[in-house]
Kinemage of the C-alpha trace (Angstrom):
@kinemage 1
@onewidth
@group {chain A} dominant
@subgroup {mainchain}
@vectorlist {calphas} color= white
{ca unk a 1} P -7.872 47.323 25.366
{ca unk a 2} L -4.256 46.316 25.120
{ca unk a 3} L -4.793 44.514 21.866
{ca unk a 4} L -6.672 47.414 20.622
{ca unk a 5} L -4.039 49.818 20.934
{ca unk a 6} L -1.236 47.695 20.072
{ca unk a 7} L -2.879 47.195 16.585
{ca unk a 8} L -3.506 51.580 16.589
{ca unk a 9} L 0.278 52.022 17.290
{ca unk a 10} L 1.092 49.728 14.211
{ca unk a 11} L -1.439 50.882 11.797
{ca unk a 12} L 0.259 54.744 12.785
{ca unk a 13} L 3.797 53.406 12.199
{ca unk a 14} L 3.364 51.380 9.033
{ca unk a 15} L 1.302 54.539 7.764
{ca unk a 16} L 4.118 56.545 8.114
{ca unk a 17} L 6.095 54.415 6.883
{ca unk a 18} L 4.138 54.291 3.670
{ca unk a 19} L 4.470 58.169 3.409
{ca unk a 20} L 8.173 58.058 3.695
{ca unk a 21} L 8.363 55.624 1.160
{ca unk a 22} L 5.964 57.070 -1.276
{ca unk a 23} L 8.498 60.256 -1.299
{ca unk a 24} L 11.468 58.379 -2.150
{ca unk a 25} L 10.172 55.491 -4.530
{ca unk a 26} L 8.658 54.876 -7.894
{ca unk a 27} L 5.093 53.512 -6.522
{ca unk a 28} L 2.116 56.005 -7.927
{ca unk a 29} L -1.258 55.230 -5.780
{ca unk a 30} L -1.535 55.005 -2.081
{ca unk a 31} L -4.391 53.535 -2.470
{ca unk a 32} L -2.965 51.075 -4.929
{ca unk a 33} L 0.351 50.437 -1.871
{ca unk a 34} L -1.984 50.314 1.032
{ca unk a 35} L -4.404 47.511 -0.563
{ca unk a 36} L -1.449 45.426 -2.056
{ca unk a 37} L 0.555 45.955 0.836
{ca unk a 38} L -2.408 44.310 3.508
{ca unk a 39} L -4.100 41.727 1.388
{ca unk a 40} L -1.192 40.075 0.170
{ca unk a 41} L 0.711 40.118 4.275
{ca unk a 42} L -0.215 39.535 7.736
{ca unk a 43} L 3.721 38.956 9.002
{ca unk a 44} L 5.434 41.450 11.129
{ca unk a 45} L 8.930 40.197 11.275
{ca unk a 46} L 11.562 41.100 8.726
{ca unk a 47} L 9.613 43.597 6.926
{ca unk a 48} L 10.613 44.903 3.131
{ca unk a 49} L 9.221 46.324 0.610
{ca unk a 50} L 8.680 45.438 -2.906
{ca unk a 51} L 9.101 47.618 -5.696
{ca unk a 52} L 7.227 46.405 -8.485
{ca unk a 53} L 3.788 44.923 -6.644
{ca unk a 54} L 4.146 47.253 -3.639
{ca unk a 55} L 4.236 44.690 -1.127
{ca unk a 56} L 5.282 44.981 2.353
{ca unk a 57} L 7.370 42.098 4.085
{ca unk a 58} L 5.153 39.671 1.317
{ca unk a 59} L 6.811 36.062 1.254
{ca unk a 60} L 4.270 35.319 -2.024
{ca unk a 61} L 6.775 37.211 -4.733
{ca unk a 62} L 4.687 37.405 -7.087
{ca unk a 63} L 6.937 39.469 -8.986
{ca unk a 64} L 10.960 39.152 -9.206
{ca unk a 65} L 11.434 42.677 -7.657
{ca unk a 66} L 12.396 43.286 -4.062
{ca unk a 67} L 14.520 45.866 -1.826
{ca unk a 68} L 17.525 43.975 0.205
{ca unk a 69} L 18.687 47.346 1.140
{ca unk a 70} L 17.603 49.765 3.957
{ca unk a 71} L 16.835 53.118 2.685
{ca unk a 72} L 19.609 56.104 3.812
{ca unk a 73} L 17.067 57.717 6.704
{ca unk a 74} L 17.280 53.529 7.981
{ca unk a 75} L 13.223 53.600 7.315
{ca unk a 76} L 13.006 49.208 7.029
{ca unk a 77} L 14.938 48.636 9.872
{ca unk a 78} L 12.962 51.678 11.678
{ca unk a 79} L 9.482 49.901 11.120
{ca unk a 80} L 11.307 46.539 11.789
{ca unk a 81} L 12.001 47.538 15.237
{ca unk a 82} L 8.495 48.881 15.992
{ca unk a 83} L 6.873 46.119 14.789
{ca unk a 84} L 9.244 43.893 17.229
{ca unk a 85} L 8.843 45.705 20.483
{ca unk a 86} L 5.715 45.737 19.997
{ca unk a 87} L 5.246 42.332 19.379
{ca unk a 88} L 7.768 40.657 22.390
{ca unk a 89} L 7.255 43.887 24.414
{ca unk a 90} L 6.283 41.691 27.181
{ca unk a 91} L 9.333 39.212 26.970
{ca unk a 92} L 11.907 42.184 26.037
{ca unk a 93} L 14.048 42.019 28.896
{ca unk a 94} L 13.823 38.654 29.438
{ca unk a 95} L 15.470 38.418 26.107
{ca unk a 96} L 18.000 41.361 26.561
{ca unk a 97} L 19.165 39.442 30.082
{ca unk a 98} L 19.522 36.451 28.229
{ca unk a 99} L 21.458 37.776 25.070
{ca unk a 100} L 23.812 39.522 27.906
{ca unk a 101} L 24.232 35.989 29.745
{ca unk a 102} L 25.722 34.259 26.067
{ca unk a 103} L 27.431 37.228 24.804
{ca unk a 104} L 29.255 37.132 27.897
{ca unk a 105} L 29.767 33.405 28.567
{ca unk a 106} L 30.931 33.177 24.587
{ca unk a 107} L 33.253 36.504 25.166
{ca unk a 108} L 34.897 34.374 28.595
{ca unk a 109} L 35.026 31.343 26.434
{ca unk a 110} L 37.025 32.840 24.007
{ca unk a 111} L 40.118 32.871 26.623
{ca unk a 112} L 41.849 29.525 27.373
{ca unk a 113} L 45.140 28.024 28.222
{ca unk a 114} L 46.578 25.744 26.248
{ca unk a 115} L 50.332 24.158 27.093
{ca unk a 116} L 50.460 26.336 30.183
{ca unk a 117} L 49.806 29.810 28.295
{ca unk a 118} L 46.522 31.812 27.468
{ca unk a 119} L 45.088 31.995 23.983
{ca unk a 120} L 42.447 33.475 22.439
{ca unk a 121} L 40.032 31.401 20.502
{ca unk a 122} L 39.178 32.718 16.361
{ca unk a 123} L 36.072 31.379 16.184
{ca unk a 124} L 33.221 33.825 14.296
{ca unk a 125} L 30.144 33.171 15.442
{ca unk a 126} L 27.402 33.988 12.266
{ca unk a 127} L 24.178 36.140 13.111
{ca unk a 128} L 21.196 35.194 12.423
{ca unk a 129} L 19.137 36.815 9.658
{ca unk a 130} L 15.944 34.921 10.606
{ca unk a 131} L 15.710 31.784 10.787
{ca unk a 132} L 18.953 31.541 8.768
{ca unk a 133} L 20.391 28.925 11.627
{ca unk a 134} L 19.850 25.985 8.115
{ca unk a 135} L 22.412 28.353 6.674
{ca unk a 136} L 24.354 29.033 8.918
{ca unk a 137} L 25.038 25.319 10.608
{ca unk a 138} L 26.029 24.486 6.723
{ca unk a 139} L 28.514 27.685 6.587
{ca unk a 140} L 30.562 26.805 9.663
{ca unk a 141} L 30.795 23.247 8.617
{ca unk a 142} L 31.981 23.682 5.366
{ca unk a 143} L 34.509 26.372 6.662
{ca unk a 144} L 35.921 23.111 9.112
{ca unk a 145} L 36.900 21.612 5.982
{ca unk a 146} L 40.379 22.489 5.295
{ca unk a 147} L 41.474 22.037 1.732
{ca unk a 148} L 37.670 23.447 0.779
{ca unk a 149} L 37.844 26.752 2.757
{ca unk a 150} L 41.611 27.506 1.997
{ca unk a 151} L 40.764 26.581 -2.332
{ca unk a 152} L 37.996 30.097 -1.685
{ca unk a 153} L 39.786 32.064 0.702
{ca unk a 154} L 43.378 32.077 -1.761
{ca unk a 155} L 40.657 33.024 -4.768
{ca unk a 156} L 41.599 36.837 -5.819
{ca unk a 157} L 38.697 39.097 -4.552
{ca unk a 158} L 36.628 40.705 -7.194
{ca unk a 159} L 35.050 43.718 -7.824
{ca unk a 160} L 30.972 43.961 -8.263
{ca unk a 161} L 30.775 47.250 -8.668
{ca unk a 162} L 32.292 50.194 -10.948
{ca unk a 163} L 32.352 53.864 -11.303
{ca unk a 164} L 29.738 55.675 -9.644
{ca unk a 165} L 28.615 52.859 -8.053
{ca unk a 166} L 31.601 51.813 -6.784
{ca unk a 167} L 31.850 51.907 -2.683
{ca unk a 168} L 28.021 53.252 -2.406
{ca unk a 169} L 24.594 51.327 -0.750
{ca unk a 170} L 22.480 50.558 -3.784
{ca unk a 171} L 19.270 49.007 -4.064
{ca unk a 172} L 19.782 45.179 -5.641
{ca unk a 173} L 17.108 44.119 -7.491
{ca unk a 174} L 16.522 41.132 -9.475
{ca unk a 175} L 15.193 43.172 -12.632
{ca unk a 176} L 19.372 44.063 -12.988
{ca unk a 177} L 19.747 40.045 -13.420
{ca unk a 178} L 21.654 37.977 -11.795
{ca unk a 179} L 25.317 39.263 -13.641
{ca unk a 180} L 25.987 41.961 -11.311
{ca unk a 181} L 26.571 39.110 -8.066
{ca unk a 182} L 28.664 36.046 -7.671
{ca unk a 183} L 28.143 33.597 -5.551
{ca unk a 184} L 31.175 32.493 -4.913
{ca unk a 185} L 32.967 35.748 -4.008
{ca unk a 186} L 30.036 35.895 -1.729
{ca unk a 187} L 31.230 32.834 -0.321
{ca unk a 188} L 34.588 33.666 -0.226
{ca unk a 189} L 34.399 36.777 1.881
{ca unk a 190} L 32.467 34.950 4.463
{ca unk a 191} L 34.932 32.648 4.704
{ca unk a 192} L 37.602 34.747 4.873
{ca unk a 193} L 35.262 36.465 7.946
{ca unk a 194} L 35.578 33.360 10.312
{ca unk a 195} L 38.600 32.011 11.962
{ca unk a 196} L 40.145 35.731 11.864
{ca unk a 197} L 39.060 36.632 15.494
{ca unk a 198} L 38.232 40.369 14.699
{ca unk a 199} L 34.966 39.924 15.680
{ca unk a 200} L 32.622 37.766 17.699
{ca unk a 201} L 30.103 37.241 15.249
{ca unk a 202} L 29.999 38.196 11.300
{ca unk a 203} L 26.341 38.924 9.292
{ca unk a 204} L 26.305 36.647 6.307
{ca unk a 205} L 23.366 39.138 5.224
{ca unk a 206} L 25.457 39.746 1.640
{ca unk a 207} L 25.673 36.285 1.005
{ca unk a 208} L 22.026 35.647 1.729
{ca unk a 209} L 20.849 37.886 -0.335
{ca unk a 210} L 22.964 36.385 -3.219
{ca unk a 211} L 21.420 33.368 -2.407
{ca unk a 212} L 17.836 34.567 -2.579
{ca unk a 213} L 18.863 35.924 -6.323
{ca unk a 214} L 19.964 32.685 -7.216
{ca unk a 215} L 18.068 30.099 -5.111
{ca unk a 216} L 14.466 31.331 -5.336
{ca unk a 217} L 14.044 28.280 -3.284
{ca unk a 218} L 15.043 29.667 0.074
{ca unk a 219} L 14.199 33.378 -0.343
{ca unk a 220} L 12.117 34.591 2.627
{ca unk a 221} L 12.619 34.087 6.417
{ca unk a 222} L 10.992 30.777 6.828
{ca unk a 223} L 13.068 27.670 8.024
{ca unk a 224} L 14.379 25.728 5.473
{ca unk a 225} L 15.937 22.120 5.219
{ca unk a 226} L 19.816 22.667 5.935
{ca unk a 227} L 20.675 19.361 3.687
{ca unk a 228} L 18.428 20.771 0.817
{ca unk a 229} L 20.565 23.887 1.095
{ca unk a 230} L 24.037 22.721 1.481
{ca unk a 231} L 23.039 20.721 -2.177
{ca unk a 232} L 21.996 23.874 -3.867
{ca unk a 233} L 24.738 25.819 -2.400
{ca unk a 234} L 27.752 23.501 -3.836
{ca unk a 235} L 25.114 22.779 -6.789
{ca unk a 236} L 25.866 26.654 -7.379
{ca unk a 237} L 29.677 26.875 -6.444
{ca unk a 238} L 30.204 24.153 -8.936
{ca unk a 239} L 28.270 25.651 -11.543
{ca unk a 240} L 30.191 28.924 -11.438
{ca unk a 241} L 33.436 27.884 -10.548
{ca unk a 242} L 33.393 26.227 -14.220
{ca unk a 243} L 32.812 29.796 -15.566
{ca unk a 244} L 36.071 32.698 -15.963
{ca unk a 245} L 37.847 34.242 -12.607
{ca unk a 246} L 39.490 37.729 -13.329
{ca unk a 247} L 40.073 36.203 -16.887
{ca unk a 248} L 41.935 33.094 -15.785
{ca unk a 249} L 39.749 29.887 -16.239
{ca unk a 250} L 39.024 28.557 -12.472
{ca unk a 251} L 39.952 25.385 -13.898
{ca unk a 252} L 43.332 26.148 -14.137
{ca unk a 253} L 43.122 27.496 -10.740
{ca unk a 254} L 42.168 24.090 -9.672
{ca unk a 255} L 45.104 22.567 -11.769
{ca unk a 256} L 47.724 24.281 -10.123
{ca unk a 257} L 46.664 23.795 -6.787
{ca unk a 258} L 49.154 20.289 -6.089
{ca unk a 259} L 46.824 18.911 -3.654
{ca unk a 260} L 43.925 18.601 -5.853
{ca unk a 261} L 45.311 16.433 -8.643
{ca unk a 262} L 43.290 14.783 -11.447
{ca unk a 263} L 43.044 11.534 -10.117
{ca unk a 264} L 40.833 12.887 -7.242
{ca unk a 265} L 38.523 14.505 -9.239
{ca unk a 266} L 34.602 13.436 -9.961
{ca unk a 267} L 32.951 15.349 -13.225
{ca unk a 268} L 29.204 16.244 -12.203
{ca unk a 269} L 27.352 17.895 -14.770
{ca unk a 270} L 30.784 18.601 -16.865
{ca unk a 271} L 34.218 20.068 -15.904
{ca unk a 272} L 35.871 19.247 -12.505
{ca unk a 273} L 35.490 21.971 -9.882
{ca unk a 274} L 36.990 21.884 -6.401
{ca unk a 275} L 33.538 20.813 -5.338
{ca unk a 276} L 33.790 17.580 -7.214
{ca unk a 277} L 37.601 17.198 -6.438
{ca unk a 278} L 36.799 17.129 -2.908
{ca unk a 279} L 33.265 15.856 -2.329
{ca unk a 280} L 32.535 14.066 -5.560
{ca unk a 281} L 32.334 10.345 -5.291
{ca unk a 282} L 30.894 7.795 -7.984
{ca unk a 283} L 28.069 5.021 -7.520
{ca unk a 284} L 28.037 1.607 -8.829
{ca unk a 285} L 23.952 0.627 -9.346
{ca unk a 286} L 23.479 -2.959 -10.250
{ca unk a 287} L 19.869 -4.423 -10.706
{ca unk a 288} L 19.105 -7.996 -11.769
{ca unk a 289} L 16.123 -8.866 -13.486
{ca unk a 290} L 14.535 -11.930 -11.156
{ca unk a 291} L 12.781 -13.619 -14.384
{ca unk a 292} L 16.232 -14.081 -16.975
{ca unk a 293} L 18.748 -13.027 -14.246
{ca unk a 294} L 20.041 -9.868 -16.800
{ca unk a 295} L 22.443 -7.509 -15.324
{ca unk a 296} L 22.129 -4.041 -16.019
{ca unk a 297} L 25.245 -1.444 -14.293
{ca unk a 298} L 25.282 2.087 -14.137
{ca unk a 299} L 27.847 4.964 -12.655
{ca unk a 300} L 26.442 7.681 -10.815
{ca unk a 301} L 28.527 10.270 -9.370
{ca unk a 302} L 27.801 11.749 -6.123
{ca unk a 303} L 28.371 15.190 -3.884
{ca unk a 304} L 26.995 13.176 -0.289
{ca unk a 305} L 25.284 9.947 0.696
{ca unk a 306} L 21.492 9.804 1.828
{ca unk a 307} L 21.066 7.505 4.106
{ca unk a 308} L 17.556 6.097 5.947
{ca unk a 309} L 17.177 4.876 9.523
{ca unk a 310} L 16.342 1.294 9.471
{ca unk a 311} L 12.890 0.846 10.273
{ca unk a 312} L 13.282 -1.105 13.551
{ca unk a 313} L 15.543 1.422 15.067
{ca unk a 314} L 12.923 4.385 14.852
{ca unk a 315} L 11.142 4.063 18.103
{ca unk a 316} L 15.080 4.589 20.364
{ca unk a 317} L 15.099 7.888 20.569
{ca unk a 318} L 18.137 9.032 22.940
{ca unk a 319} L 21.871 7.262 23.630
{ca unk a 320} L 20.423 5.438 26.863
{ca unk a 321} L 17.131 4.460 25.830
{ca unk a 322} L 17.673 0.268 26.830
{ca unk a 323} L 14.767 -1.032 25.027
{ca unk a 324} L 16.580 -2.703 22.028
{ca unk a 325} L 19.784 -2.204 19.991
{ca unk a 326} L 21.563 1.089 19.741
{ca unk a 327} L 21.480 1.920 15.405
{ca unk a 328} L 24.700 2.654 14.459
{ca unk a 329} L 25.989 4.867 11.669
{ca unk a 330} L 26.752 1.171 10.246
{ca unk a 331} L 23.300 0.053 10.207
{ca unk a 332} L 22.350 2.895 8.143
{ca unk a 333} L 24.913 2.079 5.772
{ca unk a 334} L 24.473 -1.290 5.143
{ca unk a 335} L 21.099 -0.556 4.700
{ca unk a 336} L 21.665 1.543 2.056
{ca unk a 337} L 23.999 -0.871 0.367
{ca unk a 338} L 22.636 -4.388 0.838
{ca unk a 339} L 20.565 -6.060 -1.343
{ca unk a 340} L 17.214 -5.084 -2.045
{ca unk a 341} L 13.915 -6.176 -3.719
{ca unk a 342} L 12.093 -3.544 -5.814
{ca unk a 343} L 8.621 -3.134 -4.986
{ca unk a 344} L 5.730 -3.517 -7.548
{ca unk a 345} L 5.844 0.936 -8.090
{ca unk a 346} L 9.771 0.278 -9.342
{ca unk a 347} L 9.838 -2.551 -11.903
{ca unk a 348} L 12.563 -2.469 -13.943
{ca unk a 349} L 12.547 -2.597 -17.768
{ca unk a 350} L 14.576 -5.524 -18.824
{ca unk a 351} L 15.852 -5.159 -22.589
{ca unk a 352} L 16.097 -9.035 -22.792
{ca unk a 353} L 12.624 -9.628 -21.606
{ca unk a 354} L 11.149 -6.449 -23.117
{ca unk a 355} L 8.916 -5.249 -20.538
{ca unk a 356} L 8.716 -4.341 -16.559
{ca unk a 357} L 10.074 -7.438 -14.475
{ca unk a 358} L 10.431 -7.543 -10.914
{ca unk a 359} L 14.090 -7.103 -9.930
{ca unk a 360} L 16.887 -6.882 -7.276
{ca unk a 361} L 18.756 -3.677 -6.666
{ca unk a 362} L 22.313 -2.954 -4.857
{ca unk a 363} L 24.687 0.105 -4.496
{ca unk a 364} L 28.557 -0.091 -4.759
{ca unk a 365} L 30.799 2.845 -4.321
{ca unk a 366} L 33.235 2.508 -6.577
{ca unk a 367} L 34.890 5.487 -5.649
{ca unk a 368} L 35.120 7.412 -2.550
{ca unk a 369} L 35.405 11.275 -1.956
{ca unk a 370} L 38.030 12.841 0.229
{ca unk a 371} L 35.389 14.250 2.112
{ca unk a 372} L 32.772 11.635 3.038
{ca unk a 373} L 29.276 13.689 3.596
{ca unk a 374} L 26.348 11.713 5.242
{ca unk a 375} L 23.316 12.664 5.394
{ca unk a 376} L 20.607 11.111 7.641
{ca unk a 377} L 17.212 11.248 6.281
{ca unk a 378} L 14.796 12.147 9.001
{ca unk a 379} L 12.155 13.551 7.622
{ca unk a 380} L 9.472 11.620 5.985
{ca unk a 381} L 6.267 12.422 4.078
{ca unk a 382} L 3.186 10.301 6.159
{ca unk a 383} L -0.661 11.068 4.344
{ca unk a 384} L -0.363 14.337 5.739
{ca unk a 385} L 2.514 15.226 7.891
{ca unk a 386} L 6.612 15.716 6.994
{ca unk a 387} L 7.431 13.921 10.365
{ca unk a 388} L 11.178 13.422 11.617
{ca unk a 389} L 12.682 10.146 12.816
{ca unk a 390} L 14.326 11.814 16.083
{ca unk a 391} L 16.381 8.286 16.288
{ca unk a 392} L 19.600 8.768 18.019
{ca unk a 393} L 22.356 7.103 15.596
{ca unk a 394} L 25.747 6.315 17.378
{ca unk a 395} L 28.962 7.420 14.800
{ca unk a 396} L 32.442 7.124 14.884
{ca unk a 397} L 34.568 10.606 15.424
{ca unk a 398} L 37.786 8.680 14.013
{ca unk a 399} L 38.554 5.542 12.465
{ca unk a 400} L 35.260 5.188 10.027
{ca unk a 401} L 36.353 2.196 7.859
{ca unk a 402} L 34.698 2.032 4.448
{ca unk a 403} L 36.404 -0.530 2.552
{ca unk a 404} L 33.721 -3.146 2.881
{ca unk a 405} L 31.399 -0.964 0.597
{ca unk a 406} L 33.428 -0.649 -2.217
{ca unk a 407} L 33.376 -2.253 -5.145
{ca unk a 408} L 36.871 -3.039 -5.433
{ca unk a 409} L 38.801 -3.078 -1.892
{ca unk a 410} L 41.237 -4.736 -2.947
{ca unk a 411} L 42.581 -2.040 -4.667
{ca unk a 412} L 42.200 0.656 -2.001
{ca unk a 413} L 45.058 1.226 0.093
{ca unk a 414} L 45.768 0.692 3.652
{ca unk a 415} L 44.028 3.875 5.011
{ca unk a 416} L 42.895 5.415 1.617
{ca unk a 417} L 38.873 4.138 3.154
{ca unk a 418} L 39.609 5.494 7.056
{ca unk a 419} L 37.635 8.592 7.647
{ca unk a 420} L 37.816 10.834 10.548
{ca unk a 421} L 34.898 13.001 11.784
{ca unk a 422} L 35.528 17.167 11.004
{ca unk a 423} L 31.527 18.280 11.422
{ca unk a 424} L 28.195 17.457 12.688
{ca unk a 425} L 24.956 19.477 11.835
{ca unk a 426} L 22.293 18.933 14.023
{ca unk a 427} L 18.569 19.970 13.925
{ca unk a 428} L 16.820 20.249 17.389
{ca unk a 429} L 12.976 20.248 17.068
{ca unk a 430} L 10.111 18.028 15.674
{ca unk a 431} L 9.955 19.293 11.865
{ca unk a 432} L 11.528 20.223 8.821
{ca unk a 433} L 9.757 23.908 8.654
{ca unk a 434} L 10.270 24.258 12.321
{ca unk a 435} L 12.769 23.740 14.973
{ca unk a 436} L 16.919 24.880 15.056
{ca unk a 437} L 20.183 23.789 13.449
{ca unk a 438} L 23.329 23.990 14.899
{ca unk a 439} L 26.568 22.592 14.154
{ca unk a 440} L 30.200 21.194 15.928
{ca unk a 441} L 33.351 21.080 13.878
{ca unk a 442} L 36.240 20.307 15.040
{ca unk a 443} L 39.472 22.810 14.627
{ca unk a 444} L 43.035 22.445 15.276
{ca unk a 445} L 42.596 19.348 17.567
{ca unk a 446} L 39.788 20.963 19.088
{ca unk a 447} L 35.836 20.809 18.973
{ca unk a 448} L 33.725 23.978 19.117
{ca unk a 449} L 29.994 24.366 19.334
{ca unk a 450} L 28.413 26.740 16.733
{ca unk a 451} L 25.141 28.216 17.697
{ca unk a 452} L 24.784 31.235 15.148
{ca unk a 453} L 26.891 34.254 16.809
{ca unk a 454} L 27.907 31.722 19.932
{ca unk a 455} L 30.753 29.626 19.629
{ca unk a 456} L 31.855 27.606 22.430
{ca unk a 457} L 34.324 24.849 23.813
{ca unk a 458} L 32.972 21.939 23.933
{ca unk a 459} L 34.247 17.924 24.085
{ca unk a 460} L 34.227 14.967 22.065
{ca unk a 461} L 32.041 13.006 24.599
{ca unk a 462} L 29.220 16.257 24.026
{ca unk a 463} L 29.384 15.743 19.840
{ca unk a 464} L 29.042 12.069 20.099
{ca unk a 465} L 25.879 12.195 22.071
{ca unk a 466} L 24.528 14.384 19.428
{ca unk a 467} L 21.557 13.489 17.080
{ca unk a 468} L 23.323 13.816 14.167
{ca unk a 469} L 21.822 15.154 10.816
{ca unk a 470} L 24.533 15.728 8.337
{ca unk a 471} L 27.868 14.300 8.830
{ca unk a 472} L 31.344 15.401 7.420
{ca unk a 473} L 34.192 12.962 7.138
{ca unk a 474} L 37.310 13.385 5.928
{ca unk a 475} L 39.779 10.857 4.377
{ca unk a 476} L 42.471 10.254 6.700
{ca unk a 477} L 46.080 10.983 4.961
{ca unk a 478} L 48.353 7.766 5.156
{ca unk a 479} L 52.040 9.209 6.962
{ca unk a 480} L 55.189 9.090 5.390
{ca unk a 481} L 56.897 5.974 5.367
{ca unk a 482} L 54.133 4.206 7.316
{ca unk a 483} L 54.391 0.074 6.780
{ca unk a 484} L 51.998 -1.241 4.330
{ca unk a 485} L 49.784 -3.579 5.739
């Protein structure tokens, strides 16, 4: 039968596979490769191979070892592309028509006329690496963000790799430890890749695998949760950005840059980064024991706000849906800020009373970022299921007025707590390990659709009909020698 060969044709190609590899590598037994190699993996998509537990395209890592390099006769990518046709050979040119149909809709939308004139659009889209879309809807968003991007892109470059290494394909493993990469140059180059125009779409592939040194988290091709990411990632830029650059302390970096002064930086976990200068805010939580009325206060500083859906609002699923109120991106934050009751799992130990007593909690900001990042939480945990809330949420794209959330708005100034919308991230599907993200930024007045390697046009009336996911804001600037309200 069909099946039946199908399955002969692989077992031929991963066999020779195997020899090739045998050849060239440090495994000993066949027998040893070919019974790791099957028990451990059923997947055929992305293969690699593992150098320590002879694995091929394994998501278990058991061990810390793993090729992210082809080999120089192309072997990985060889196999890869067997193991593909064969899979979608029925669908193949299906899928070639439609690749042809965007790559040539995103290559005519990259012509337009502004003021009378033609222009071409710089827009990069990113490839996907598989089921990298989390990734890369977090990437183009962050690159949206002005004073962020241009802090990495004016970073000098630096060199990974010396002497005979130097300029040469090398296998990366993790047994060389995690000295020989660097996040943020990682960054930094991709950064530098989009907005250029050389090239309709750039492969973050380096990056990634930088990321699966450092965030064992999201190694693999599964999908991933882009909010969980976009922490980790700025968890990790912060981190290193507090180390050396080329021998000059990044933190002087940071102080010489005139636009990042001290008074608009936020300390998480120590020195001030361009991270916390930029998207570090700080949290007033106040609880009140109900039995003595004692007020306890603490300051937490914060990178972006979670926010939930309110309850009612979960059944209106799209913009037109009649059947009740529209939730509003003002909903959600109220919610998040009003007063609330502790349930029975979160008493609060009062010093005064000296034991657990029911209590009241509520959230100030008593400081807000210059960029404002939102995150809707809709996903949930139910007995068995991580379900999403597919809720649409109306937001502002200008004009988002926080000043009635802070602690003290008296003291704010008269558009220091207006926020204008610069991205939206977006996840399309019904679950967190499922589905696609995609993102719209807006640049130089105008917004684009990102879509991994398509980028297209697209309107304000198109983002604000979108079911929002993450949300970037940033503080609008007051002009010179505006009135003072």
């Amino acid at each position: 039968s069909r099946k039946k060969l199908d399955g002969l044709l692989v077992f031929f190609v991963i066999l020779l596979f195997l020899y090739c590899i045998l050849k060239s590598s440090r495994l000993h037994s066949f027998d040893t490769f070919f019974k790791k190699s099957f028990i451990v993996c059923r997947s055929n998509k992305s293969p690699w191979v593992c150098l320590t537990c002879s694995s091929v395209h394994c998501g278990s890592y058991r061990c810390d070892d793993f090729v992210v390099n082809d080999t120089k006769m192309g072997l990985v990518q060889k196999v890869r592309e067997h193991l593909q046709n064969l899979e979608n050979s029925a669908f193949t040119s299906d899928r070639h028509r439609k690749r042809k149909l965007l790559e040539n809709s995103s290559l005519n939308s990259k012509l337009l006329k502004v003021n009378g004139s033609t222009t071409a659009l710089c827009a990069t889209g990113l490839r996907n690496l598989g089921n990298t879309c989390f990734m890369n809807a977090i990437l183009q968003s962050l690159s949206n963000i002005q004073q962020f991007c241009c802090y990495f892109k004016e970073l000098p470059a630096v060199e990974l790799r010396n002497g005979k290494t130097a300029g040469r394909r090398t296998y990366h493993t993790r047994s060389q430890g995690d000295n020989n990469v660097s996040l943020v140059e990682e960054f930094r180059k991709t950064l530098c890749a989009l907005w250029q125009g050389s090239q309709t779409a750039f492969s973050p592939e380096s990056l990634f695998y930088v990321v699966w040194k450092i965030m064992p988290n999201f190694r693999g091709y599964q999908q991933q949760d882009a909010h969980e990411f976009m922490r980790y990632l700025l968890d990790h830029l912060h981190l290193e950005l507090q180390g050396g650059f080329n021998g000059v302390s990044r933190s002087v970096i940071l102080q010489e840059n005139s636009n990042l002064s001290a008074s608009n930086k936020c300390c998480i976990n120590g020195a001030s980064t361009v991270v916390t200068a930029i998207f570090g805010g700080i949290l007033q939580n106040e609880v009140n024991c109900l039995i003595c009325g004692t007020e306890s206060r603490k300051f937490d500083p914060f990178l972006d706000l979670s926010l939930d859906i309110p309850s009612q609002f979960r059944n209106k699923r799209t913009k037109n849906q009649e059947s009740g109120p529209m939730c509003t991106l003002r909903d959600c934050l109220r919610s998040f800020t009003d007063l609330e009751e502790l349930d029975e799992t979160e008493l609060y130990m009062c010093h005064k009373c000296k034991k657990k007593q029911k209590s009241t909690k509520k959230f100030w900001i008593q400081k807000l970022p210059k960029v404002l990042c939102l995150h809707l939480k809709r996903f949930h945990w139910t007995a068995y299921l991580r379900n999403k809330v597919d809720t649409y949420v109306e937001f502002p794209l200008r004009g988002l007025d926080m000043k009635c959330y802070l602690l003290e708005p008296e003291n704010s100034g008269p558009e220091s707590c207006l926020y204008d919308l610069v991205a939206v991230v977006v996840h399309h599907g019904s679950g967190v390990g499922s589905g696609h993200y995609t993102a719209y930024a807006a640049h130089e007045g105008r917004w684009f659709h990102f879509n991994d390697s398509t980028v297209t046009l697209t309107d304000e009336e198109t983002v604000g009909k979108a079911k929002a996911y993450i949300l970037f804001y940033v503080e609008r600037q007051a002009k010179p020698g505006a009135e003072k309200l």
